[in-house]
N, CA, C and O atoms as CSV, one atom per row, in Angstrom:
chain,resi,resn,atom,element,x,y,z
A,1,UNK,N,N,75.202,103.432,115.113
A,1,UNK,CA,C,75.108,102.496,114.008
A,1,UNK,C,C,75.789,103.055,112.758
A,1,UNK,O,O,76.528,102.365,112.055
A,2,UNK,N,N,75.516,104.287,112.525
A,2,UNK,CA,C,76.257,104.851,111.545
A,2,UNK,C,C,77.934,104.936,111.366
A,2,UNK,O,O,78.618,104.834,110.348
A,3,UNK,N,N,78.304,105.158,112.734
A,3,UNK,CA,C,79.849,104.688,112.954
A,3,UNK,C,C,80.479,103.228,112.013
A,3,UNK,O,O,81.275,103.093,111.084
A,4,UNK,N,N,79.738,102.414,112.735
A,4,UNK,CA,C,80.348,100.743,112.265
A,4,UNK,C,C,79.973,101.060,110.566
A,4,UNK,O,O,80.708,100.860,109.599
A,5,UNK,N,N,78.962,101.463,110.580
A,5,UNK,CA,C,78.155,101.081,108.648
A,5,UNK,C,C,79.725,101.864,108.418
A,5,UNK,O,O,80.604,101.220,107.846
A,6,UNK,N,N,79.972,103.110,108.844
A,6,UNK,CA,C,80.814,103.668,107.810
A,6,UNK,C,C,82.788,103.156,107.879
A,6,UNK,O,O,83.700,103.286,107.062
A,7,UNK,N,N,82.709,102.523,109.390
A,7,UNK,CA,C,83.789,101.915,109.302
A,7,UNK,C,C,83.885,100.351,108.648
A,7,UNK,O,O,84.967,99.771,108.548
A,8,UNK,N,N,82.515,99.715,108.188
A,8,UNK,CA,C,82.843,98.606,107.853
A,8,UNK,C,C,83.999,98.089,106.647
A,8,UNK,O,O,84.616,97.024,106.599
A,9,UNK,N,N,84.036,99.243,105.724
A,9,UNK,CA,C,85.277,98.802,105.026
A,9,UNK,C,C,86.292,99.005,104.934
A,9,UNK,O,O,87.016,98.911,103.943
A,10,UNK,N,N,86.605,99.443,106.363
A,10,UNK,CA,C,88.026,100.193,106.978
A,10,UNK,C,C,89.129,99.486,106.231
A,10,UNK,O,O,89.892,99.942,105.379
A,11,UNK,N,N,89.045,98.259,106.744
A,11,UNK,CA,C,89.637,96.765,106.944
A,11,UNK,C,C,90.773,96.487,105.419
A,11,UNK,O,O,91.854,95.909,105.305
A,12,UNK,N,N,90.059,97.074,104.627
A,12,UNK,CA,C,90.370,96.533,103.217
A,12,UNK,C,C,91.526,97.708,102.642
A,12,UNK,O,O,92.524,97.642,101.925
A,13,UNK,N,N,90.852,98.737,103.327
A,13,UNK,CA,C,92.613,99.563,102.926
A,13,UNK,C,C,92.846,100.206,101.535
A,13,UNK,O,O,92.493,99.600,100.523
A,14,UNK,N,N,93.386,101.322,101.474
A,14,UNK,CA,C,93.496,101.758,99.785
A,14,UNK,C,C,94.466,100.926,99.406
A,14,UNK,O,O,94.957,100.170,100.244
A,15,UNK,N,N,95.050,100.920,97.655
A,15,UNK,CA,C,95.995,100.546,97.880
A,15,UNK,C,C,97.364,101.449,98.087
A,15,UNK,O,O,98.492,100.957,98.079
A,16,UNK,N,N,97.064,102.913,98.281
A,16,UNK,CA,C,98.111,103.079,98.812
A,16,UNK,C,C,98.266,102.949,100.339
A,16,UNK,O,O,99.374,103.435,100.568
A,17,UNK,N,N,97.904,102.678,101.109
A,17,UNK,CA,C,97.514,102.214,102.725
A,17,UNK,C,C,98.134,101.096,102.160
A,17,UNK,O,O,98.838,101.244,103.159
A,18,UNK,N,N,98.712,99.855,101.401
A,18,UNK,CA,C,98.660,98.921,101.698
A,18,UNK,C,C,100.164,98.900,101.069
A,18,UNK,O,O,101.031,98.041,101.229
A,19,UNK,N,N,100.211,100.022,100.357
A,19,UNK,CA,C,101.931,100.281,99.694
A,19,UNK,C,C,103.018,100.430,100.564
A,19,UNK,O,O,104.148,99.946,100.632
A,20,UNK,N,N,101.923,101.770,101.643
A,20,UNK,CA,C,102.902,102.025,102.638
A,20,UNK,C,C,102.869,100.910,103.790
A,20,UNK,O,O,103.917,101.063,104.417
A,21,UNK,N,N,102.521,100.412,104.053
A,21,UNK,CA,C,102.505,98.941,105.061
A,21,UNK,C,C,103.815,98.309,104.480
A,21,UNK,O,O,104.529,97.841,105.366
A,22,UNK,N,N,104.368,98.165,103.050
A,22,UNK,CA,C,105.487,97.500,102.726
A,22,UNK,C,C,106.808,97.981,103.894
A,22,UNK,O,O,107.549,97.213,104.507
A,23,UNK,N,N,106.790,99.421,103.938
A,23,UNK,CA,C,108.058,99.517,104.605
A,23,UNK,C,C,107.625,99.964,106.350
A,23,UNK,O,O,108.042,100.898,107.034
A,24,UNK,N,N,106.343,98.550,106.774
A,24,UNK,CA,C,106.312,98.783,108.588
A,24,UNK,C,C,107.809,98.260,108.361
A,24,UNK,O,O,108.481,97.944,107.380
A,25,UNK,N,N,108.030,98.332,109.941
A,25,UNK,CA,C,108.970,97.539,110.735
A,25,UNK,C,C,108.511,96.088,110.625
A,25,UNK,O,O,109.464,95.316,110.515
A,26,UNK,N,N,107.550,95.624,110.626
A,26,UNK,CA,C,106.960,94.146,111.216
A,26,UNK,C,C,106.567,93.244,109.934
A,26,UNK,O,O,105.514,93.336,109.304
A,27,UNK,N,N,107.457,92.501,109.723
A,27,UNK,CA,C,107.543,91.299,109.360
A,27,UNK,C,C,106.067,90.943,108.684
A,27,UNK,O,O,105.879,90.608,107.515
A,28,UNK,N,N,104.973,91.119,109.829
A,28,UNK,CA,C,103.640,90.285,109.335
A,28,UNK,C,C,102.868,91.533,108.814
A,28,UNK,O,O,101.938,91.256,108.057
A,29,UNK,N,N,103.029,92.575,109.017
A,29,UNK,CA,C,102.399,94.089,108.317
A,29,UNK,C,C,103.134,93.724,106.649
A,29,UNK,O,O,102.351,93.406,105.754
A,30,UNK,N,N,104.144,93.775,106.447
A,30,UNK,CA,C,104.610,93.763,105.484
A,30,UNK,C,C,103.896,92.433,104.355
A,30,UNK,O,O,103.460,92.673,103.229
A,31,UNK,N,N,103.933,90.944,105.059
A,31,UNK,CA,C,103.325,90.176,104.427
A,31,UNK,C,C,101.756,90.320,104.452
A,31,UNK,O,O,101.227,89.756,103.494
A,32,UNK,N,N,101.269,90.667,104.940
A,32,UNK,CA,C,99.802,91.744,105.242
A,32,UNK,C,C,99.611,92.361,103.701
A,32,UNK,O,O,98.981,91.916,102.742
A,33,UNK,N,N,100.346,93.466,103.845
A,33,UNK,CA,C,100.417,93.882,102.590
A,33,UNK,C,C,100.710,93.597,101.709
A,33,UNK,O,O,99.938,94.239,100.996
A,34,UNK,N,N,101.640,92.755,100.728
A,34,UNK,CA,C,101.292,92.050,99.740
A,34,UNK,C,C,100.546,91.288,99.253
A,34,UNK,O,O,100.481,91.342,98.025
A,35,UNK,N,N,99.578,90.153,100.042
A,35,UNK,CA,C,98.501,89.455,100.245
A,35,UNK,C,C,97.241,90.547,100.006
A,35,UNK,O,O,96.126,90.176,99.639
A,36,UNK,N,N,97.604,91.998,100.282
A,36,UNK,CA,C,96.061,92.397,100.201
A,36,UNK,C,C,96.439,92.948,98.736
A,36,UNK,O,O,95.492,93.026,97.953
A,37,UNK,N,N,97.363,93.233,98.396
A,37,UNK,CA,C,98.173,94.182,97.189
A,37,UNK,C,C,97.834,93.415,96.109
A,37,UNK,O,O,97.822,93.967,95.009
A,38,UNK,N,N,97.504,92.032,96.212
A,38,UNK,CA,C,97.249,90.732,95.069
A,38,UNK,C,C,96.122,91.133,94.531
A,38,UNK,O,O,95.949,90.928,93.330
A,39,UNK,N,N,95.359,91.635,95.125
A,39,UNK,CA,C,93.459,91.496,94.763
A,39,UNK,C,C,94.063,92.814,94.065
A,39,UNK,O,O,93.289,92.810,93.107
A,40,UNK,N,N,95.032,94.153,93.798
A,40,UNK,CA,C,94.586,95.030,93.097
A,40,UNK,C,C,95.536,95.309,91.640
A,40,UNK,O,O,96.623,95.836,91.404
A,41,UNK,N,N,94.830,94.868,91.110
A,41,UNK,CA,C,95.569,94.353,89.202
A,41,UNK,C,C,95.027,95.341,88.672
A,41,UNK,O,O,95.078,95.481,87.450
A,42,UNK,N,N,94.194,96.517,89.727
A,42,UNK,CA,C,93.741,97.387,88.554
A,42,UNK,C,C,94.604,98.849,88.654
A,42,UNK,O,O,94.384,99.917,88.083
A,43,UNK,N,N,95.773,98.430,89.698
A,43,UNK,CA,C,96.474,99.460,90.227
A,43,UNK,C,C,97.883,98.924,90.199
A,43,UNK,O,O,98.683,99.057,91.124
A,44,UNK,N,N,98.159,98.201,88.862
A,44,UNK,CA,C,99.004,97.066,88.801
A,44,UNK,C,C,100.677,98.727,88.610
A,44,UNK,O,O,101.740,98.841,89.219
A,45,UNK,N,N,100.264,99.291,87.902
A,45,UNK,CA,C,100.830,100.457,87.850
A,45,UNK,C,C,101.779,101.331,88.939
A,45,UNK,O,O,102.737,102.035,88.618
A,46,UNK,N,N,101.167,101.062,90.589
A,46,UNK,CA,C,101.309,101.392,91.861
A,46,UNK,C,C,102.216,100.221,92.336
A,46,UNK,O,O,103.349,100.331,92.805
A,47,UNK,N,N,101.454,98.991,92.114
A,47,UNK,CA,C,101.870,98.441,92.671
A,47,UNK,C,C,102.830,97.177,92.752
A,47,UNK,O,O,103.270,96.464,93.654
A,48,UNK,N,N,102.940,97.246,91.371
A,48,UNK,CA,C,104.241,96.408,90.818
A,48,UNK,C,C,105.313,97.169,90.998
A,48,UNK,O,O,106.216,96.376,90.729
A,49,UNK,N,N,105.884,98.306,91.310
A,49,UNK,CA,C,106.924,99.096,91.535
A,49,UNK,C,C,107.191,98.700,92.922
A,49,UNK,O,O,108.312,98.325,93.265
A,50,UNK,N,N,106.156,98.775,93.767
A,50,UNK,CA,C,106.336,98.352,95.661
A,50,UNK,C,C,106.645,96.954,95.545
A,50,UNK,O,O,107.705,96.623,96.077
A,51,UNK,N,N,105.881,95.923,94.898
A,51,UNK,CA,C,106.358,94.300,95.146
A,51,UNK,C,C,107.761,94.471,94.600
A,51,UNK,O,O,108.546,94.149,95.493
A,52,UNK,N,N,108.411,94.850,93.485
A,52,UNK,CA,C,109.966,94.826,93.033
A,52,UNK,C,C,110.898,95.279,94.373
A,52,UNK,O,O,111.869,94.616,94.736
A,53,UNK,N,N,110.595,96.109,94.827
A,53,UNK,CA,C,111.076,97.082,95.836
A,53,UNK,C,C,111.197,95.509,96.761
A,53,UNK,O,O,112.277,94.922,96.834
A,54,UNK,N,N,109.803,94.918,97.487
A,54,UNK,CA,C,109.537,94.210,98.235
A,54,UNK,C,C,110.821,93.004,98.091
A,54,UNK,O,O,111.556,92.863,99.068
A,55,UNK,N,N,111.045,92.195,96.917
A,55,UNK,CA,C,112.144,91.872,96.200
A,55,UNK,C,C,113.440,91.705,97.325
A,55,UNK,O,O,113.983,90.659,97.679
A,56,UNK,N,N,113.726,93.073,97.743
A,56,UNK,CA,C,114.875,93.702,98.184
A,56,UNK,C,C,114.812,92.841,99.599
A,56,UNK,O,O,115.811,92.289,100.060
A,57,UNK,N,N,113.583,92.799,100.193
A,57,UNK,CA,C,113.224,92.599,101.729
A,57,UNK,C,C,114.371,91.892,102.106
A,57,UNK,O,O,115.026,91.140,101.384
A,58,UNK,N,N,114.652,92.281,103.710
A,58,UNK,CA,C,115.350,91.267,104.722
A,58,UNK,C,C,114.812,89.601,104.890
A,58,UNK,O,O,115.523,88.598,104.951
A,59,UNK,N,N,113.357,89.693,104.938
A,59,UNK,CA,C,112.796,88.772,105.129
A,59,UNK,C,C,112.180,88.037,104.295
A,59,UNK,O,O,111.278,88.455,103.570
A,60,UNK,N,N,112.764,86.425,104.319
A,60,UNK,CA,C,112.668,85.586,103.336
A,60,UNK,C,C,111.041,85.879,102.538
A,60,UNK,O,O,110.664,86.312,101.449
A,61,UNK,N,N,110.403,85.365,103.782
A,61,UNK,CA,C,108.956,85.214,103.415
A,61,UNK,C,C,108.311,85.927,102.545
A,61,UNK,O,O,107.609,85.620,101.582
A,62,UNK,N,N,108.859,87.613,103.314
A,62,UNK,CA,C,108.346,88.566,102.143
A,62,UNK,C,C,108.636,88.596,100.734
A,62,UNK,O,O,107.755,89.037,99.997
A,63,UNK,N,N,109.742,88.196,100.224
A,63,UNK,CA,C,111.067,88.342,99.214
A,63,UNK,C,C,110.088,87.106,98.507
A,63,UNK,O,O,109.826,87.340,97.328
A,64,UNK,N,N,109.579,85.978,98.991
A,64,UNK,CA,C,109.302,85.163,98.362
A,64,UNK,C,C,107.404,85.353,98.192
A,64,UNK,O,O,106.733,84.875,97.278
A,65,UNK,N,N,107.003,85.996,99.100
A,65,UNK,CA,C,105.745,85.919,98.892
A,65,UNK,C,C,105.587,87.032,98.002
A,65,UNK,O,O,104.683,86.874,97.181
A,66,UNK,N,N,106.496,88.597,97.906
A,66,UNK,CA,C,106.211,89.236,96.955
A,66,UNK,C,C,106.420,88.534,95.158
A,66,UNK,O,O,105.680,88.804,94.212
A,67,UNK,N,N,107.464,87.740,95.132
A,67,UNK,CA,C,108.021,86.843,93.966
A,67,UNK,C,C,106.714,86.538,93.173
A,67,UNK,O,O,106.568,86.817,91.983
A,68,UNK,N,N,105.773,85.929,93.968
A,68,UNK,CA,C,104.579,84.870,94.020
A,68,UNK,C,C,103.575,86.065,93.484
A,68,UNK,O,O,102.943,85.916,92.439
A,69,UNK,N,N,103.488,87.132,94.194
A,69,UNK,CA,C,102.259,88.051,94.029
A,69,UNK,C,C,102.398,88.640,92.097
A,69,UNK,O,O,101.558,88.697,91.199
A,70,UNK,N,N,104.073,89.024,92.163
A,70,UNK,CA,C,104.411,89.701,90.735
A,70,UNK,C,C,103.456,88.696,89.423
A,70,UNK,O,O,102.741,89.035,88.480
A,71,UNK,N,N,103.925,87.284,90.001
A,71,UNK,CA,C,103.743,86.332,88.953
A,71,UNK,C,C,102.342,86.435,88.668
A,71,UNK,O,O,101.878,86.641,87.547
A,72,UNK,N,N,101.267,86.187,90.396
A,72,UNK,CA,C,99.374,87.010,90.002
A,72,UNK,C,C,99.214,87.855,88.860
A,72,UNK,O,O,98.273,87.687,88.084
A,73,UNK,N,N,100.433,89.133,88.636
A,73,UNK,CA,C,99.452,89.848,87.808
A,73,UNK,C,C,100.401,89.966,86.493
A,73,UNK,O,O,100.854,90.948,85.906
A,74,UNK,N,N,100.485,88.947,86.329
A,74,UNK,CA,C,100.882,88.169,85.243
A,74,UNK,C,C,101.436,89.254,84.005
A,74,UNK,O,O,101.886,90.281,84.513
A,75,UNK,N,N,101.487,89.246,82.766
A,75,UNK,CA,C,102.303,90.277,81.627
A,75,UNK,C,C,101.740,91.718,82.775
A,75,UNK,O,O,102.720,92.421,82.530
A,76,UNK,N,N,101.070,92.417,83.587
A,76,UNK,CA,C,100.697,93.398,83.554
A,76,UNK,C,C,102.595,93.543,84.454
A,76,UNK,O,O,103.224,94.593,84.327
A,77,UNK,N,N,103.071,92.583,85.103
A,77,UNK,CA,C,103.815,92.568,85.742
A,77,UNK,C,C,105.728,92.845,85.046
A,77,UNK,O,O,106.813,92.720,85.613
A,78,UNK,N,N,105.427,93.167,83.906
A,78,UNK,CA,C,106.431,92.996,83.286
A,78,UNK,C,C,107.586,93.850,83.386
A,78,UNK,O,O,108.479,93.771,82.543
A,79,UNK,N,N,107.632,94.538,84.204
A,79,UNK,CA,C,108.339,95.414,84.581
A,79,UNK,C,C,109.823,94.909,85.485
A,79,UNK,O,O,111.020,95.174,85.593
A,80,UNK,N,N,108.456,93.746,86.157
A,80,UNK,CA,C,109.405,92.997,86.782
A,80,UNK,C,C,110.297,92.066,86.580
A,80,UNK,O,O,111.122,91.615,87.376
A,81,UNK,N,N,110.123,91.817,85.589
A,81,UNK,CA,C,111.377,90.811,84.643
A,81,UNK,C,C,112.919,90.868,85.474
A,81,UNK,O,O,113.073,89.941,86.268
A,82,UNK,N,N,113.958,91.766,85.379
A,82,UNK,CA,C,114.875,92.064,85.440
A,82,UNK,C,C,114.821,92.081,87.241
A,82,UNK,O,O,115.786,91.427,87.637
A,83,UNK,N,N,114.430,92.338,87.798
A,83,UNK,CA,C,114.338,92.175,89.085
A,83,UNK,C,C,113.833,90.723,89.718
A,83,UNK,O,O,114.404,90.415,90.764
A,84,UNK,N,N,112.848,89.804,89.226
A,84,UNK,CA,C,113.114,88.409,89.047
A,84,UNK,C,C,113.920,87.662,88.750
A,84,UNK,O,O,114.295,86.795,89.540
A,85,UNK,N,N,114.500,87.807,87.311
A,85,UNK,CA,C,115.607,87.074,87.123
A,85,UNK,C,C,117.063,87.286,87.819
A,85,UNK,O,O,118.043,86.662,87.412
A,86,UNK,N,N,117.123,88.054,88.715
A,86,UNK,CA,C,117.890,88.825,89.970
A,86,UNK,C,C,117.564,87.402,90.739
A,86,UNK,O,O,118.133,86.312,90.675
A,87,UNK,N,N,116.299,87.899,91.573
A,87,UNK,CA,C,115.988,86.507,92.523
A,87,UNK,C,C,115.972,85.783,92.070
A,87,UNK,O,O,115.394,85.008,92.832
A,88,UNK,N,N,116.256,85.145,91.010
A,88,UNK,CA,C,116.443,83.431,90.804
A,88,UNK,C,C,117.947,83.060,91.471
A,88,UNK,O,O,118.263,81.880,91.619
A,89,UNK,N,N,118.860,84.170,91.868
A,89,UNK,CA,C,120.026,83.939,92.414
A,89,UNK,C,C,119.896,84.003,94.425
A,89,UNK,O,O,120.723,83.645,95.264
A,90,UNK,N,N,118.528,84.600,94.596
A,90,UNK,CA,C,118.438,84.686,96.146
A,90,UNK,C,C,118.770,83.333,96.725
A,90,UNK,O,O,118.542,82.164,96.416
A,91,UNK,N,N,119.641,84.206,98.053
A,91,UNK,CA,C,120.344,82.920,99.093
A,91,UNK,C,C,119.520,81.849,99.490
A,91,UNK,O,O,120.039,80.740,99.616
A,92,UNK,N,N,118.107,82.031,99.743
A,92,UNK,CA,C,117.590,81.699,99.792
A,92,UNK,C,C,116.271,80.404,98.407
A,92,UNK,O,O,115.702,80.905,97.437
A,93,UNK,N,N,116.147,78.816,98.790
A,93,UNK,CA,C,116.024,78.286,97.428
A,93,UNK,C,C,114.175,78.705,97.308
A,93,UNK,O,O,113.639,78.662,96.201
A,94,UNK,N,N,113.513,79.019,98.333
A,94,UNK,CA,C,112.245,79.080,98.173
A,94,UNK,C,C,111.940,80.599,97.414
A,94,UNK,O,O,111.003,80.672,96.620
A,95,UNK,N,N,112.749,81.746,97.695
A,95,UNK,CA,C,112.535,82.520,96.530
A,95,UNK,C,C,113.260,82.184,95.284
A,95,UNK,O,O,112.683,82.753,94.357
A,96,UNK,N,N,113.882,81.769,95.027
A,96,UNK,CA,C,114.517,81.358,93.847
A,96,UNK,C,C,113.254,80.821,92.895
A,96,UNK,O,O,112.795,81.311,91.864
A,97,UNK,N,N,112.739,79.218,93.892
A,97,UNK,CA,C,111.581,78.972,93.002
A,97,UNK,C,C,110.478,79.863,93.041
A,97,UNK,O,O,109.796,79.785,92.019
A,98,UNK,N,N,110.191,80.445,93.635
A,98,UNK,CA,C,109.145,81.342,93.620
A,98,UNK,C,C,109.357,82.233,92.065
A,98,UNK,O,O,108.977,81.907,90.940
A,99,UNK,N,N,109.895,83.109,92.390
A,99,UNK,CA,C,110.513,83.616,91.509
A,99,UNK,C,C,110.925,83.440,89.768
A,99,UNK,O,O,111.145,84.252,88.870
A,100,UNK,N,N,110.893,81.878,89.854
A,100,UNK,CA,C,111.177,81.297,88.685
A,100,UNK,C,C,109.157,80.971,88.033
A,100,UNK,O,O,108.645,81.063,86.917
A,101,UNK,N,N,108.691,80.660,89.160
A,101,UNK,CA,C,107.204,80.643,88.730
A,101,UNK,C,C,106.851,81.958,88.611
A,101,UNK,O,O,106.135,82.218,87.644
A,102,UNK,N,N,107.119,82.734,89.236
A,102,UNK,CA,C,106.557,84.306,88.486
A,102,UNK,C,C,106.836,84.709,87.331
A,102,UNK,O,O,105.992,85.054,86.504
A,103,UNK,N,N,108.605,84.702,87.082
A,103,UNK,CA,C,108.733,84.570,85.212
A,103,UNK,C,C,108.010,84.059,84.734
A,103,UNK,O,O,107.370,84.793,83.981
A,104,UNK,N,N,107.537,82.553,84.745
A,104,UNK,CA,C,106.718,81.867,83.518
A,104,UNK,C,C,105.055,82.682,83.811
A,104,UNK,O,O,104.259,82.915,82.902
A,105,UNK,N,N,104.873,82.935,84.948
A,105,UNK,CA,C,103.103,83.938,84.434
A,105,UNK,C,C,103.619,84.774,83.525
A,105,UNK,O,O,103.230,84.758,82.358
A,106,UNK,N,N,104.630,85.661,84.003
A,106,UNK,CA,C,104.775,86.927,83.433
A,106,UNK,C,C,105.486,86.960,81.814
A,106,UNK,O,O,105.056,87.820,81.045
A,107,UNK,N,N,106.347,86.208,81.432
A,107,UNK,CA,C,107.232,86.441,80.367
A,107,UNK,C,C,107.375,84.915,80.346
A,107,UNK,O,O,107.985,84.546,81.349
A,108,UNK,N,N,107.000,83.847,79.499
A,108,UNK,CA,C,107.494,82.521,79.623
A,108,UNK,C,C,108.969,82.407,79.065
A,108,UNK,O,O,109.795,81.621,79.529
A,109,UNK,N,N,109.178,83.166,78.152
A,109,UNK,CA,C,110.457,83.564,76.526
A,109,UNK,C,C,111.527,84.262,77.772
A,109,UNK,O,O,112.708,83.936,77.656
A,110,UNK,N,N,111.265,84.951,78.637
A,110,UNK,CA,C,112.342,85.554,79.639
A,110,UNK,C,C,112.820,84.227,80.520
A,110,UNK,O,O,113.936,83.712,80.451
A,111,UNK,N,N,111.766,83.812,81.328
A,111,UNK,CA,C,111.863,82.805,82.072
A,111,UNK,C,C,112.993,81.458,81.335
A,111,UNK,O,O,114.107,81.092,81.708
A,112,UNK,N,N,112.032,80.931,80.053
A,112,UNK,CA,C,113.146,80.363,79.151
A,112,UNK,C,C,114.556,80.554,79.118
A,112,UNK,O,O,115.411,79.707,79.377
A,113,UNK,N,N,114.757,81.945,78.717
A,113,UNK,CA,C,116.332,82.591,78.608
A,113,UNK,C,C,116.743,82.409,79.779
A,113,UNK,O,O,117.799,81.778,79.837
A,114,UNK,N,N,116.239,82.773,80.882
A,114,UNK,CA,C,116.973,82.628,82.385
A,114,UNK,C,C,117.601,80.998,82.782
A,114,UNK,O,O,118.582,80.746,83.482
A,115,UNK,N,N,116.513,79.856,81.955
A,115,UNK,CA,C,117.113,78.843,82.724
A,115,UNK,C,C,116.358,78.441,83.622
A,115,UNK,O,O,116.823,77.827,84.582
A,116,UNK,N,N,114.726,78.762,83.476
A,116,UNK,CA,C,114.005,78.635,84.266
A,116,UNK,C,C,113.330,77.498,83.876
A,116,UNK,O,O,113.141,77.559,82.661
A,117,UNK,N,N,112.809,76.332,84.432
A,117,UNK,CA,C,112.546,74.984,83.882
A,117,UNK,C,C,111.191,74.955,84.199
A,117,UNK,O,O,110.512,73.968,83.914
């Protein structure tokens, strides 16, 4: 019994366990980890450097679901400015908008300048 009690909050992961998940191989580890990376704004410090990074991804989903997460932690995210207004040019149009909604959490006056509506 003591096993499970002490594994019960395995699940939830530090957030650096959830930093390094950014660079699995697998597609759904990676979106894994940004989704859990959202709940931690108190490690916005850690982990706004990995979602920018995330930015970079091969994969749309990620590129756009990290976009989405930056915008969650709103001015703490401000770092990310310049690497957003980057993705408002991704090949892709669903990070673009993504992306354009993360400026306005984060910087509305940046977002503005970009051309972001």
């Amino acid at each position: 019994m003591a096993c499970v009690m002490a594994c019960a909050g395995c699940s939830s992961g530090s957030t650096a366990h959830w930093i390094g998940q950014l660079k699995s191989p697998a597609p759904a580890d990676r979106l894994q980890a940004i989704r859990k990376l959202q709940d931690r704004k108190a490690d916005a410090a850690q982990v706004v450097p990995a979602l920018i990074d995330a930015l970079g991804d091969d994969v749309t989903d990620v590129r756009r679901t990290a976009a989405g997460t930056l915008g969650a932690f709103g001015p703490e995210a401000q770092s990310a400015v310049p690497a957003l207004t980057a993705a408002l040019r991704d090949r892709e149009p669903s990070v673009r908008k993504s992306a354009g909604s993360a400026l306005k959490q984060i910087d509305p006056a940046a977002a503005h300048k970009a051309g972001v509506k």
